[in-house]
N, CA, C and O atoms as CSV, one atom per row, in Angstrom:
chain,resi,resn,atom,element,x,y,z
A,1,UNK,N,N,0.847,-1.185,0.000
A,1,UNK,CA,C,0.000,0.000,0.000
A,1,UNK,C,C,0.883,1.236,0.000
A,1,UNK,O,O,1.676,1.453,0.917
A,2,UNK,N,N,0.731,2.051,-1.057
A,2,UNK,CA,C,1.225,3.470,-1.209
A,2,UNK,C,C,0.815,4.177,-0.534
A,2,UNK,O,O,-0.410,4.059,-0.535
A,3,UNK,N,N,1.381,5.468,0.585
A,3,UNK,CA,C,0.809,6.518,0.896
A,3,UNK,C,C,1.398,7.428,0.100
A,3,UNK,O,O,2.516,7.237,-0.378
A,4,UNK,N,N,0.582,8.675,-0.145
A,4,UNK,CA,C,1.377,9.824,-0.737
A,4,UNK,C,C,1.379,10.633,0.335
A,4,UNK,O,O,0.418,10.805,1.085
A,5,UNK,N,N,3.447,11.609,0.508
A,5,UNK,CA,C,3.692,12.584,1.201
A,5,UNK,C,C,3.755,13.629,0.625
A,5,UNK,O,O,3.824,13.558,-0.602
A,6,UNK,N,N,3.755,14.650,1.105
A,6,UNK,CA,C,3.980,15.923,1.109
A,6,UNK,C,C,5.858,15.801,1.078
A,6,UNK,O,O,6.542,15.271,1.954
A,7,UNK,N,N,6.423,16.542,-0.348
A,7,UNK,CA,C,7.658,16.900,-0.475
A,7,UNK,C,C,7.682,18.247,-0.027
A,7,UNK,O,O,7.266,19.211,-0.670
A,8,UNK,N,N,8.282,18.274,1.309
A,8,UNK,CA,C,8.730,18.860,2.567
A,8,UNK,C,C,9.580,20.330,1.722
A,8,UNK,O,O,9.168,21.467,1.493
A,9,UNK,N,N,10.675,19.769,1.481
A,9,UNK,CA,C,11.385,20.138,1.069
A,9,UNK,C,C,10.880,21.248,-0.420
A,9,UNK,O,O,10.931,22.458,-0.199
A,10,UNK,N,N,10.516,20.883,-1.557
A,10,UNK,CA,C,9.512,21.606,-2.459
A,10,UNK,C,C,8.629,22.390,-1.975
A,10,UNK,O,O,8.824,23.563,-2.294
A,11,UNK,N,N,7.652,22.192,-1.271
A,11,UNK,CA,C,6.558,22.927,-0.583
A,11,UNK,C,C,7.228,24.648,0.579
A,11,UNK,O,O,6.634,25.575,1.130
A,12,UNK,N,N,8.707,24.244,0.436
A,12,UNK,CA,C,9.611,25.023,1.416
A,12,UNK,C,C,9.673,26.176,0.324
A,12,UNK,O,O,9.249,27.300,0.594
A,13,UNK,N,N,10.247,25.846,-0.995
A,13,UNK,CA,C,10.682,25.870,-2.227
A,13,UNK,C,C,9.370,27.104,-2.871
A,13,UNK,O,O,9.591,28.251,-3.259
A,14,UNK,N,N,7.990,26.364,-2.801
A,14,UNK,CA,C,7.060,26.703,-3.285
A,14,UNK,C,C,6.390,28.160,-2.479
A,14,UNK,O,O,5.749,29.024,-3.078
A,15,UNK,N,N,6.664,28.179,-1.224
A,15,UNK,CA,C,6.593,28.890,-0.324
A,15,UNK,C,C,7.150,30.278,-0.336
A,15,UNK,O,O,6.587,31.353,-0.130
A,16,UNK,N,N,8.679,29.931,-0.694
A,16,UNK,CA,C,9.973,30.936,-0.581
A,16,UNK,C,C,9.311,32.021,-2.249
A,16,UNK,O,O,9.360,33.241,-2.406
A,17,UNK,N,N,8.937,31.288,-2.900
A,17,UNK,CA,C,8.565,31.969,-4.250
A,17,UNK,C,C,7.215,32.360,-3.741
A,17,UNK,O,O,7.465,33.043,-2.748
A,18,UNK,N,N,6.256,32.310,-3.850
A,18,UNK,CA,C,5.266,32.641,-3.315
A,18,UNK,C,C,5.063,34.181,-2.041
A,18,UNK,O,O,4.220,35.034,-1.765
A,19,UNK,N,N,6.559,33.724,-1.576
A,19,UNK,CA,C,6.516,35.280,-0.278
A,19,UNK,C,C,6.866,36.161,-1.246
A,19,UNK,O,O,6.110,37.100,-1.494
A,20,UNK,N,N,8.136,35.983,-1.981
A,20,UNK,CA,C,8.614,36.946,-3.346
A,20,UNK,C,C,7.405,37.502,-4.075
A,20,UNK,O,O,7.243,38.702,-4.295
A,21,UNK,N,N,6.777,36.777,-4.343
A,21,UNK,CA,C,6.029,37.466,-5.353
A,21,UNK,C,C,4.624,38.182,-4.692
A,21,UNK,O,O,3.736,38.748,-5.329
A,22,UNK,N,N,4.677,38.050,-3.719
A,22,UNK,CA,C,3.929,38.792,-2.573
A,22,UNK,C,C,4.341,40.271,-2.735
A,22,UNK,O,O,3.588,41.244,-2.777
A,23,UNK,N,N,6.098,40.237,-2.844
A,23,UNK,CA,C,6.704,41.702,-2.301
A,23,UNK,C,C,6.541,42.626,-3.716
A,23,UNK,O,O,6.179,43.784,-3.925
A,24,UNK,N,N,7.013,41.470,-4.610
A,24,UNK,CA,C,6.764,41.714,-6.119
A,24,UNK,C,C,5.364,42.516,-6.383
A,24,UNK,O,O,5.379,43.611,-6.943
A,25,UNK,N,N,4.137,41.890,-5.937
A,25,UNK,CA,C,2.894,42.531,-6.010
A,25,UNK,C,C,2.540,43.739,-5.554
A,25,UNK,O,O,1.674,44.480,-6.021
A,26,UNK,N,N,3.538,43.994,-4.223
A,26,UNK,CA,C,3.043,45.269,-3.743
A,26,UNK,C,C,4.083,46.603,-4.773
A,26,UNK,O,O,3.724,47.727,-5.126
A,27,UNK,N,N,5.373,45.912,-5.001
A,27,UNK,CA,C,6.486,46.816,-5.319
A,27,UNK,C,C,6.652,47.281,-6.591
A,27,UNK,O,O,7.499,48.053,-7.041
A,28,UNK,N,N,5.359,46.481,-7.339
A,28,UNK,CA,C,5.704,47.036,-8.697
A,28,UNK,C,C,4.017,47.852,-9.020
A,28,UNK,O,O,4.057,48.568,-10.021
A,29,UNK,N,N,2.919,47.819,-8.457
A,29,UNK,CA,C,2.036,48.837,-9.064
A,29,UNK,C,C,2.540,50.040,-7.617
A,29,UNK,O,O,1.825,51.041,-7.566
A,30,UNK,N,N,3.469,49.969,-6.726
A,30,UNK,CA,C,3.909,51.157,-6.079
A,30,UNK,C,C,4.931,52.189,-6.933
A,30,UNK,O,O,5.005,53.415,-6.844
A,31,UNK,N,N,5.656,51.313,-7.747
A,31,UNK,CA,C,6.534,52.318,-8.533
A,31,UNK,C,C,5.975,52.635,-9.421
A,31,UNK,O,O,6.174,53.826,-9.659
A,32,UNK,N,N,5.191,52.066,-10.234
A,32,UNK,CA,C,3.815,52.291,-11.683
A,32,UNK,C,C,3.437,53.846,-11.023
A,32,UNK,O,O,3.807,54.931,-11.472
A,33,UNK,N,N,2.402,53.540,-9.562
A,33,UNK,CA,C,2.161,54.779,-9.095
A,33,UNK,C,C,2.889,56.160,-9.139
A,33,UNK,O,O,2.520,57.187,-9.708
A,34,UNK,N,N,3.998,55.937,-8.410
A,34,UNK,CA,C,5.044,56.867,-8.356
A,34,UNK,C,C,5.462,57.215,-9.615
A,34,UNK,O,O,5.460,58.416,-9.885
A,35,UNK,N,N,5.794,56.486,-10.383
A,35,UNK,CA,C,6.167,57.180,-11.750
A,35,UNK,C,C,4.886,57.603,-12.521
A,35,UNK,O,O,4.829,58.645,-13.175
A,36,UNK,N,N,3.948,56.794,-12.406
A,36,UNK,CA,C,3.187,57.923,-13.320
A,36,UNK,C,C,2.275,59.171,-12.759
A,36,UNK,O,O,1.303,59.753,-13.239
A,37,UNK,N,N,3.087,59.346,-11.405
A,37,UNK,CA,C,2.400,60.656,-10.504
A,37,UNK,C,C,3.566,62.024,-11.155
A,37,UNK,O,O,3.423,63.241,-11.034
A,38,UNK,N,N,4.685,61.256,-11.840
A,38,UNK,CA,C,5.551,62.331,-11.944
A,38,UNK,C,C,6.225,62.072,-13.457
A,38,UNK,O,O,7.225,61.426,-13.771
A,39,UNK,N,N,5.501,62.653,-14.074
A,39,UNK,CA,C,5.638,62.430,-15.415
A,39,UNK,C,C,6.892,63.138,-16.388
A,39,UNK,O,O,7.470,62.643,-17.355
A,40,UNK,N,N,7.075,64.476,-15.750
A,40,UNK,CA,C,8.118,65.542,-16.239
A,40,UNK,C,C,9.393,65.297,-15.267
A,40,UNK,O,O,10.368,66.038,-15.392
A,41,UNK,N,N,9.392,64.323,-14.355
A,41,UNK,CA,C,10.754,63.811,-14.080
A,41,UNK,C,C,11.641,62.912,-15.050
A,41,UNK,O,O,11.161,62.062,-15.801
A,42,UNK,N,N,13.172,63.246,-14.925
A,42,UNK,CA,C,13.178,62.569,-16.171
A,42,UNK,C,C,13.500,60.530,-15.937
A,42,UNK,O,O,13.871,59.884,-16.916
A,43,UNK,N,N,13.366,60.114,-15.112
A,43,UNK,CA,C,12.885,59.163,-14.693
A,43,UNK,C,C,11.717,58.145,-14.832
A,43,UNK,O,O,11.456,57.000,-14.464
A,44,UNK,N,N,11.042,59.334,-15.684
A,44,UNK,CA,C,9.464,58.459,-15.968
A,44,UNK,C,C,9.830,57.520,-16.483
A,44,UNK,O,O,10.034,56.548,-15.756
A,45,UNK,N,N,10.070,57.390,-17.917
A,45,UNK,CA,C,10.179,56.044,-18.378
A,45,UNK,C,C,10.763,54.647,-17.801
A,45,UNK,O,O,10.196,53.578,-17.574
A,46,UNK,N,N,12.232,55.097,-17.635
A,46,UNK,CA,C,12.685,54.074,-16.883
A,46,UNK,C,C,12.094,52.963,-15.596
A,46,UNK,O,O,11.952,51.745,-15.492
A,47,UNK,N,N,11.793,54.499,-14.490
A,47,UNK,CA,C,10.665,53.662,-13.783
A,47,UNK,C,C,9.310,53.068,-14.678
A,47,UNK,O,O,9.052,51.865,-14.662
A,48,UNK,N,N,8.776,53.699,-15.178
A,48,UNK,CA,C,7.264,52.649,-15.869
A,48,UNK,C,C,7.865,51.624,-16.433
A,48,UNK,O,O,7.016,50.742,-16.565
A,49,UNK,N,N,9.067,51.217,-16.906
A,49,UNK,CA,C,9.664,49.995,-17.478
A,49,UNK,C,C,10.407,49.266,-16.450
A,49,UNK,O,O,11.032,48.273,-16.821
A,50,UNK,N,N,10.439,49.609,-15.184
A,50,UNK,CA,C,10.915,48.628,-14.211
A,50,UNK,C,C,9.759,48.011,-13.761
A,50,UNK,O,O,9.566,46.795,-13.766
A,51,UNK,N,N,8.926,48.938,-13.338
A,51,UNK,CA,C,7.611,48.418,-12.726
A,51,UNK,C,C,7.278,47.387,-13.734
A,51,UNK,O,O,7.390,46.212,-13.387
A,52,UNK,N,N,6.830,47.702,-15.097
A,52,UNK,CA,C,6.280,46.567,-15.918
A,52,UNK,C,C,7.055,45.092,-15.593
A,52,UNK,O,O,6.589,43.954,-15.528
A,53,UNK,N,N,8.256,45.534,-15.440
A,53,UNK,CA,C,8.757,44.194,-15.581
A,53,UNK,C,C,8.855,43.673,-14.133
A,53,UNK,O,O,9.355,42.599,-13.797
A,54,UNK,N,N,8.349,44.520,-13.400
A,54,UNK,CA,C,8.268,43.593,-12.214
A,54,UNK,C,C,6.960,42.883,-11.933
A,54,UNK,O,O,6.946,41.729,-11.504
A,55,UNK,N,N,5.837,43.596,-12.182
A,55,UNK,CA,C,4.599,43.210,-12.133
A,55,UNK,C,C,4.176,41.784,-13.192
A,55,UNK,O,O,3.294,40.942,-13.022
A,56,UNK,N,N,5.457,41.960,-14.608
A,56,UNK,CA,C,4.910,40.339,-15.286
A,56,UNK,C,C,5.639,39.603,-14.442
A,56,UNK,O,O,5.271,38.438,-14.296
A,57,UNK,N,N,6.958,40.121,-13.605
A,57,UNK,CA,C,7.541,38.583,-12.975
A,57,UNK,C,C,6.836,38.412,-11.955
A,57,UNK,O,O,6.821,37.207,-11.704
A,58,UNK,N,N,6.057,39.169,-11.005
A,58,UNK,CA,C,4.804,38.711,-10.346
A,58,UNK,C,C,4.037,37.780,-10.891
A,58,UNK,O,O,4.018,36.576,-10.635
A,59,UNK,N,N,3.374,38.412,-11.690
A,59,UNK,CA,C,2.683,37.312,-12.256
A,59,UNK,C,C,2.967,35.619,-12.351
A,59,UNK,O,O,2.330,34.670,-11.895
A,60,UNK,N,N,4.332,35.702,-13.229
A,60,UNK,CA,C,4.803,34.484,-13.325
A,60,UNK,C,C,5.525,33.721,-12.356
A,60,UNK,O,O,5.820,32.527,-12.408
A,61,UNK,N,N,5.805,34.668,-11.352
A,61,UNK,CA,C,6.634,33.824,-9.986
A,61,UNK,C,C,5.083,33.482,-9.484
A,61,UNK,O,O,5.106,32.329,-9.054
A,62,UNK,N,N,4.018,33.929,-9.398
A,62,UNK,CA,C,2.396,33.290,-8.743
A,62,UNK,C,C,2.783,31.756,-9.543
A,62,UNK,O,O,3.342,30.815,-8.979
A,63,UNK,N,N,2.436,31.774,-10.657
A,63,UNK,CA,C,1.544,30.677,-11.175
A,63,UNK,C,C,3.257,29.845,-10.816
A,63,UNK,O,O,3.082,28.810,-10.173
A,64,UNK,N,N,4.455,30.073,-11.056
A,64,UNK,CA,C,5.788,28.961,-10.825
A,64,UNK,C,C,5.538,28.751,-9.343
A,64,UNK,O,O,5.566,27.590,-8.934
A,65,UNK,N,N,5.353,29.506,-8.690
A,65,UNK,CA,C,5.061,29.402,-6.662
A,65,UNK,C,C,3.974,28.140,-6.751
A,65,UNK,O,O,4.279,26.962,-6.561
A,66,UNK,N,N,2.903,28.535,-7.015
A,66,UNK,CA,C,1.734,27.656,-7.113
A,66,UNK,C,C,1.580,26.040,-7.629
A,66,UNK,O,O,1.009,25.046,-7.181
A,67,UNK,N,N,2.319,26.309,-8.690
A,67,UNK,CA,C,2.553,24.835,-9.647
A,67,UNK,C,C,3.586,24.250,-8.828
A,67,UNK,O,O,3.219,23.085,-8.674
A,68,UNK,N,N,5.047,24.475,-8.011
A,68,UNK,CA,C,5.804,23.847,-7.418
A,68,UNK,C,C,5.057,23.644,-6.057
A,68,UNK,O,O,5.633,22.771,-5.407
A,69,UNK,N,N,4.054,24.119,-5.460
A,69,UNK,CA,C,3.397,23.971,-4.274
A,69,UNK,C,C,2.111,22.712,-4.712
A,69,UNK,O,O,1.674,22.024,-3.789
A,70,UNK,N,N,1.793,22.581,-5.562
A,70,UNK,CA,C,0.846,21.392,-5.684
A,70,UNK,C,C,1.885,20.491,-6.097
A,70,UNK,O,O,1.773,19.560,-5.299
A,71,UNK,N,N,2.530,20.309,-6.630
A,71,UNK,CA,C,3.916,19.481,-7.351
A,71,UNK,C,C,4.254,18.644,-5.859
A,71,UNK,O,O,4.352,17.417,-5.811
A,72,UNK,N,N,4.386,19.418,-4.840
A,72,UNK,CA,C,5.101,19.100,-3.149
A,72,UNK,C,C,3.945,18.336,-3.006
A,72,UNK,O,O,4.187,17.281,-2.419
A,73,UNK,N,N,2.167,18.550,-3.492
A,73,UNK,CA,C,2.042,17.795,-2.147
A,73,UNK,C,C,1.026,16.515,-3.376
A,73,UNK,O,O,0.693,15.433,-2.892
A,74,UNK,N,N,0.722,16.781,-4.612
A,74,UNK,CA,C,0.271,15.425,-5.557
A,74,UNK,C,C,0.969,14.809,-6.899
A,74,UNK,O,O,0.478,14.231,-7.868
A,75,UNK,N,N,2.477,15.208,-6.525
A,75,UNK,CA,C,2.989,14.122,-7.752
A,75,UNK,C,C,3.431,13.283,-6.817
A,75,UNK,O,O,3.652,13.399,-5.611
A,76,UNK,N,N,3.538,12.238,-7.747
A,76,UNK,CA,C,4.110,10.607,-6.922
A,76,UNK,C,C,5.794,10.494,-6.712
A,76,UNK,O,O,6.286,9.492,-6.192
């Protein structure tokens, strides 16, 4: 008889990405904000192109966090 465990270790893994993209979520529509409150700085762009790219790696650190967190606790 098989039991299935929880990979301890992955789920640690799945976790650690998951807090990231937590910080990711707050830190990139905060600089979006900030830069597009100040448009005639010459900074705008740069910041609106950091933010973007932080907000898609949000995105994609969610769904990689998520998929390695079910991975820990239903592959065989």
């Amino acid at each position: 008889m098989e039991t299935n465990h929880t990979d301890k270790e992955l789920l640690v893994k799945g976790i650690k990405t998951m807090l990231l993209t937590a910080a990711l979520m707050f830190l990139g529509p905060t600089l979006f904000y900030i830069g597009l409150s100040n448009p005639d700085k010459p900074l705008y762009i740069p910041i609106l192109i950091v933010a973007s790219i932080l907000c898609i790696l949000a995105i994609y650190l969610a769904f990689k966090g998520l998929k390695t967190i079910m991975d820990s606790m239903f592959k065989k």
